[in-house]
N, C-alpha and C positions, 0 to 999 in steps of 0.2 A: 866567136863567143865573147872575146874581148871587150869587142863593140858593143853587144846586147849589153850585158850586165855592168860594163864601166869596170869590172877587173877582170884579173886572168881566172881561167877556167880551171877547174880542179876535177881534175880526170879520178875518175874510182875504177877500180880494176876489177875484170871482169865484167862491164857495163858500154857491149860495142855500142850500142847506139842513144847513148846517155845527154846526151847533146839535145836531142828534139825533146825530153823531160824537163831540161836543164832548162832550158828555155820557155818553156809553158810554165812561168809565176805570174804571181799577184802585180809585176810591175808591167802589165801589158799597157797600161794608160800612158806612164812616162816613155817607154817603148814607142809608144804609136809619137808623141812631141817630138822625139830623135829619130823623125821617120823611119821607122822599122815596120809601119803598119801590123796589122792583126796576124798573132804568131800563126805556125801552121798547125792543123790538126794531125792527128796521128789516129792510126789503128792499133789496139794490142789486145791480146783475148776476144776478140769476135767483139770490140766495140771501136766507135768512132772515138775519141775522145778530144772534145773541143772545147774552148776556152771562151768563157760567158759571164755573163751579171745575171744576178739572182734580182726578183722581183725588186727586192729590196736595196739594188743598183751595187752589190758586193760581189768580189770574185767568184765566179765560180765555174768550175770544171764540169760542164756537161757532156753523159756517156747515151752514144745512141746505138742500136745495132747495127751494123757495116752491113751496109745497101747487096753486096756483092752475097753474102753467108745469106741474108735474108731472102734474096734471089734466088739461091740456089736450093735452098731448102724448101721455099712454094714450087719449084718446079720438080723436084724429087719427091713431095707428099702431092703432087698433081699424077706423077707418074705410076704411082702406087695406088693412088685412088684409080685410076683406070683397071689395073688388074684386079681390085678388088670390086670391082663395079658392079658385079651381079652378088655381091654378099649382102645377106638383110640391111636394112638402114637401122640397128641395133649394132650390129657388127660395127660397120665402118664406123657407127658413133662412139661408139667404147676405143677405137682404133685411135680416131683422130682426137678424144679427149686427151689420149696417154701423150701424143706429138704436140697438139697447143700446151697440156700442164707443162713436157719436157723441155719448151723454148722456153717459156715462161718462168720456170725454174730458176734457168738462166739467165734469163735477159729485162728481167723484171725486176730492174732500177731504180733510183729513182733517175729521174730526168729523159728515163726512157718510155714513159706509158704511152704516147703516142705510137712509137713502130711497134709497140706489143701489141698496140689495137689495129694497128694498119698488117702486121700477121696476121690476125684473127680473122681480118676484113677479109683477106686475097685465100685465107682455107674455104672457108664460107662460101666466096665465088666459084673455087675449083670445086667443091664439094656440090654444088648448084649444078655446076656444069654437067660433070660425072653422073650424077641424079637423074637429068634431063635427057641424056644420052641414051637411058634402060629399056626405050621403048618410043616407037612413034608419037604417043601421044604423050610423052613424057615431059613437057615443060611443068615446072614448078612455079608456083606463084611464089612471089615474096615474102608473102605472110605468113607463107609455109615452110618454105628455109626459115623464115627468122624463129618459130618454133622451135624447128628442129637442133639452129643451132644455138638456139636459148636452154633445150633439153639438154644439151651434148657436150657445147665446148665451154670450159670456163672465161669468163667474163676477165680481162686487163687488169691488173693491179700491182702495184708496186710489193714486191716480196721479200725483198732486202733490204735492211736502214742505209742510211747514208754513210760512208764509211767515216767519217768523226763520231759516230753512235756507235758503230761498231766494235771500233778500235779504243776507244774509251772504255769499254767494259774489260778489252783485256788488258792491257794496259799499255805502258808507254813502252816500255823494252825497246827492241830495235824498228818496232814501226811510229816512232817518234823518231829518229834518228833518219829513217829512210824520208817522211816530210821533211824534215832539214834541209836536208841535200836537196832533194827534189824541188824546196820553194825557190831554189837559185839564188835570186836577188833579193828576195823579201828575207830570207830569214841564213843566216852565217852556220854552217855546219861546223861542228865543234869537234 
């Protein structure tokens, strides 16, 4: 940690794995000059979280949903759609709105509306599939899933502000104090 930041590290208690935080600041540029190359990303709460520049070439911390939860969740609403497979397509569409809102709920970031929509992509597919299975002559056209899941599932959007909008409104208390620490380099915890 020495090395990264150019001082010694200031350990907080009760924070085992504080270190991969500590290390994802704003000084990833001079970082990469003292070859350290691009820090590593982390997992925490069902997100990636990886370290980026904004359009506008500024740090920033983008959160995407962990490939593995996203996986494992289209193949459990796959598995579900099968025993549910002979219920009306009213049914399973009330079903599957409640499971697209309730990822989205969640995982509807910003910097993440891409894997929101690539969920939505791979329900839609297995929901196709399941559909197509009901009956011999049961293939769907696409223009027909896309109806159906135009009727059904709600459409990708970011559902939470970004957390300096957030945390602005309530104020600085101890989540200015936890950025402090957590910029590492960029900014001296007090």
């Amino acid at each position: 940690m020495e090395r990264y930041c150019g001082r010694p590290h200031r350990s907080i208690i009760g924070a085992p794995r504080f270190d991969l935080v500590f290390a994802f600041s704003q000084q990833v540029d001079s970082a990469k000059q003292r070859g350290f190359g691009k820090p590593e990303t982390f997992d925490f709460l069902g997100m990636t979280f990886i370290c980026s520049k904004s359009r506008a070439g500024r740090f920033l911390i983008k959160r995407k949903t962990r490939r593995d939860r996203m996986r494992a969740k289209v193949k459990e609403v796959a598995e579900e759609l099968r025993r549910r497979r002979h219920q009306s397509i009213p049914e399973q569409g009330k079903w599957l709105r409640q499971v697209v809102a309730g990822f989205f709920n969640y995982h509807a970031v910003p910097t993440n509306v891409a894997a929101s929509g690539a969920f939505r992509s791979e329900i839609i597919e297995r929901w196709r599939r399941t559909l197509s299975r009901r009956s011999e002559k049961g293939a769907l056209t696409w223009a027909r899933m896309k109806k159906l899941a135009d009727d059904w599932l709600p459409k990708p959007r970011i559902l939470h502000p970004w957390p300096n909008q957030r945390f602005a409104e309530v104020g600085a208390g101890c989540i200015e104090v936890h950025v402090r620490i957590c910029a590492g380099c960029a900014l001296q915890a007090r």
